[in-house]
N, C-alpha and C positions, 0 to 999 in steps of 0.2 A: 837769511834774507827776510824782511821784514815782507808780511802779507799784503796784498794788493790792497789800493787807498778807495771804499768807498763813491759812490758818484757824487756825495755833499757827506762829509763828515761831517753833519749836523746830527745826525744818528746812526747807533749800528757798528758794529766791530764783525770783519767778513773772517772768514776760515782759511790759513795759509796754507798754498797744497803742501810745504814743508813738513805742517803739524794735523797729516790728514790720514795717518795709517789708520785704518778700520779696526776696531776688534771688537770681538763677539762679546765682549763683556766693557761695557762704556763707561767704566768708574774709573776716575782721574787716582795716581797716581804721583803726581805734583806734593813736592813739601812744604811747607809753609808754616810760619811761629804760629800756632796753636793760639800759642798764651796770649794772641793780640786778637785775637778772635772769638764773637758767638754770634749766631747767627738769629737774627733780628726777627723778633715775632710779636711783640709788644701791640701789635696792631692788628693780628690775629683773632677777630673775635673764639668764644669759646666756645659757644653751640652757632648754628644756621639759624636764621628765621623762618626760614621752609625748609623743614627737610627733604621737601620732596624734590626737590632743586639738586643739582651736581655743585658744590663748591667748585669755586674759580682760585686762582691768583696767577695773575699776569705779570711778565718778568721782561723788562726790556734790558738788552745787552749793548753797551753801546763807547763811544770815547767821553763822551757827556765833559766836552773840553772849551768853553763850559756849558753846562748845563742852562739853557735856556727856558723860556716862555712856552715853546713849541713841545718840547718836551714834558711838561706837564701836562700841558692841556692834551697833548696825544692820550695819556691814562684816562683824562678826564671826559675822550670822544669814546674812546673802548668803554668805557662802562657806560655811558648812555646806550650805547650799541648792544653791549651784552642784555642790560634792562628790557630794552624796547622788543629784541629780536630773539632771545635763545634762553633755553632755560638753566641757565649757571645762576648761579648768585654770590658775588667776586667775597673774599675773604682778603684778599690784599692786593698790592701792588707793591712790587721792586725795579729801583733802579741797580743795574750793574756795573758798574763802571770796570771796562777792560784794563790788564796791569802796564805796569810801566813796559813790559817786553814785547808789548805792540810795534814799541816805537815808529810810533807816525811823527809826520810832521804836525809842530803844534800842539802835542800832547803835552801837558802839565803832567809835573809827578803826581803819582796814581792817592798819594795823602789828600792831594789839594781837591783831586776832583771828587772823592770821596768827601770831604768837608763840606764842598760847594753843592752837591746832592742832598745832604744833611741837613744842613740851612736853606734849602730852597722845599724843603718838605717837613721842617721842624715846627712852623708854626701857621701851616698854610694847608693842611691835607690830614685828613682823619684814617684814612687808609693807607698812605704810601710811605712805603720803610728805602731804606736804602741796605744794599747787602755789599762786604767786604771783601768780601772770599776772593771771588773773580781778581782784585786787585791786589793780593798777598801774594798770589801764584807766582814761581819761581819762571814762569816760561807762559807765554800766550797760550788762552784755553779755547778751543774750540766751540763754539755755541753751544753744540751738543755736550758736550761733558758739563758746562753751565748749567744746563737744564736737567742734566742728572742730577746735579750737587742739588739744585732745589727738590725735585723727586726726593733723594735721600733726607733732608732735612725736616721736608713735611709729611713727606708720610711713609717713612722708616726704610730702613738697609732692605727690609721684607717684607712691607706695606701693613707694617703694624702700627702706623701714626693716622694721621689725618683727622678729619672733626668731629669729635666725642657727640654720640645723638645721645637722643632723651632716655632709650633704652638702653645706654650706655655702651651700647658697638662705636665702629668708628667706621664714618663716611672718607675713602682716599679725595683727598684736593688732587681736582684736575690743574696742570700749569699749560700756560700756553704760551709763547713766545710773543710779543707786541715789538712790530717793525714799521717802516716805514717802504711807500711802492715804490722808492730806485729800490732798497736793497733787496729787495724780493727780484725784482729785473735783473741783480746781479747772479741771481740762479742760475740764468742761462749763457753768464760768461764764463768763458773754458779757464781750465785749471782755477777755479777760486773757491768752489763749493764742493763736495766728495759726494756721491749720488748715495752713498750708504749714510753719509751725513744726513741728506735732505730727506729721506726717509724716515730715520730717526726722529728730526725735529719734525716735521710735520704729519707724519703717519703718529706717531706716539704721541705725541704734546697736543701739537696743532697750532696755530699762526692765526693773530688779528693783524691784519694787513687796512695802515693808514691810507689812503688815497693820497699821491701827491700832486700836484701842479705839473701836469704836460704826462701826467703817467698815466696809461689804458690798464688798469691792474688785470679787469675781467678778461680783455682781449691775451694778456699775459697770460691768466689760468690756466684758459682752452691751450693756448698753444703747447704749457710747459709740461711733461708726460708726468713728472711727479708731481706738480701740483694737481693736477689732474686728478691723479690717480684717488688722493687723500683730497680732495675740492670740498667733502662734507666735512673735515677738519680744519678749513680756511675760512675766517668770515672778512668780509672785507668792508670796512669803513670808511665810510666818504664825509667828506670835510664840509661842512656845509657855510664855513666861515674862514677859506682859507689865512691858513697864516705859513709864511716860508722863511720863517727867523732861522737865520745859520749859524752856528757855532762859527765857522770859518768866518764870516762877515765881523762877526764880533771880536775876533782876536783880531781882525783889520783897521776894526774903528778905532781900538784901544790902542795900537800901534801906532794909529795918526793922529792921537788926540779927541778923538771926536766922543759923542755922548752917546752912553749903551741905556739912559735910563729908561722905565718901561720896556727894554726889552729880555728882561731877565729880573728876577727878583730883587730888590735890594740889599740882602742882607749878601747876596753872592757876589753884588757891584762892591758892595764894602769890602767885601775880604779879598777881591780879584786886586784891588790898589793896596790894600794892607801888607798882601804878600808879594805886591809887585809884578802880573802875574802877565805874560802876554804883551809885556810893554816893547822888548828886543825882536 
């Protein structure tokens, strides 16, 4: 059975209790062609500017079907957020785009939305990569094992990577998950999240939580026991310009004809009609 759908699949890919057995050891298993894959760091700078800072890179997980306006600019509210309030100092940002075996409604094949991620960050962002992996996967991956795979990637199987200092040691990259407030509100609907899960991502990583339109995230916090618990791993950003562009709205307009311009990049309007994508 395909995993429960989001309260706006405008962002966010949730955790199917199908694909929720816990184990003590969180490294994915999953196969996937190798040969069509590396994992994007080009944007990585090489040393910090302070090393007295905790490197950052934030990692949003989501259906990005398509990838909108809102979704940039969520990266682009997290890092004024982390600047102004915490002492990280971001070394990148990822889009994930979940695989075809989500199968929600709506989803474009996992090439497209990967493409459409590509182009909406290829000539517009000095910091944000897009990562493949999540979308090769043979089977839906759970947040947490996502958030592994980056752990692994940046800073080694045994924490022998991360960012080369001056005295040539190396600083581990903190990651942190960047969500939006329904799917943090989805924490506390039964069977969709695994409590060993939610530990995992927010006791280990930790969570920049967007503010949304009609969402109390703080009154959220207090209530939920595991956010709670890990609450100095959550920072929560408020919108101070709301915007509530929907992925869903936008396969509607395109459906009926109507004009998506300005509300998504260009270069992602051109390839949505190229590929014909959304129109059925």
């Amino acid at each position: 059975m395909p995993p429960p759908m989001p309260v706006d699949d405008n962002i966010w890919n949730l955790n199917s209790s199908s694909d929720r057995q816990h184990t003590e050891a969180y490294g994915s298993t999953e196969i996937f062609d190798a040969s069509n894959y590396t994992f994007p760091r080009q944007r990585i700078p090489l040393q910090m500017k302070d090393e007295s800072k905790t490197p950052l890179v934030i990692v949003a997980c989501g259906s990005f079907s398509p990838i909108t306006y809102l979704h940039l600019r969520m990266f682009e509210m997290a890092r004024d957020h982390v600047l102004e309030n915490t002492d990280f100092e971001i070394m990148g940002g990822y889009f994930s785009p979940v695989s075809d075996f989500y199968q929600k409604q709506g989803l474009a094949e996992a090439k497209h939305r990967v493409r459409m991620c590509e182009l909406a960050v290829e000539n517009s962002s000095t910091w944000l990569m897009v990562d493949s992996w999540e979308s090769l996967q043979t089977s839906y991956q759970r947040t947490a094992i996502v958030l592994d795979h980056f752990q692994h990637e940046l800073n080694g199987a045994d924490g022998e990577g991360g960012i080369k200092l001056k005295n040539g040691e190396y600083k581990p990259i903190k990651i942190m998950l960047l969500a939006g407030g329904d799917l943090v509100q989805s924490f506390a609907a039964p069977d969709v999240w695994a409590t060993a899960d939610l530990h995992h991502i927010i006791g280990k990583y930790g969570c920049l939580i967007l503010e949304r339109t009609g969402s109390d995230v703080y009154e959220f916090l207090l209530s939920h026991d595991v956010l709670y618990k890990h609450r100095r791993n959550v920072f929560v950003i408020k919108q101070l310009i709301y915007n509530d562009i929907s992925s869903t709205k936008i396969r509607l307009f395109i459906r009926r004809g109507m004009s998506i311009k300005y509300l998504l990049p260009t270069a992602v309007i051109d390839y949505i009609y190229k590929q014909r994508l959304y129109a059925d």
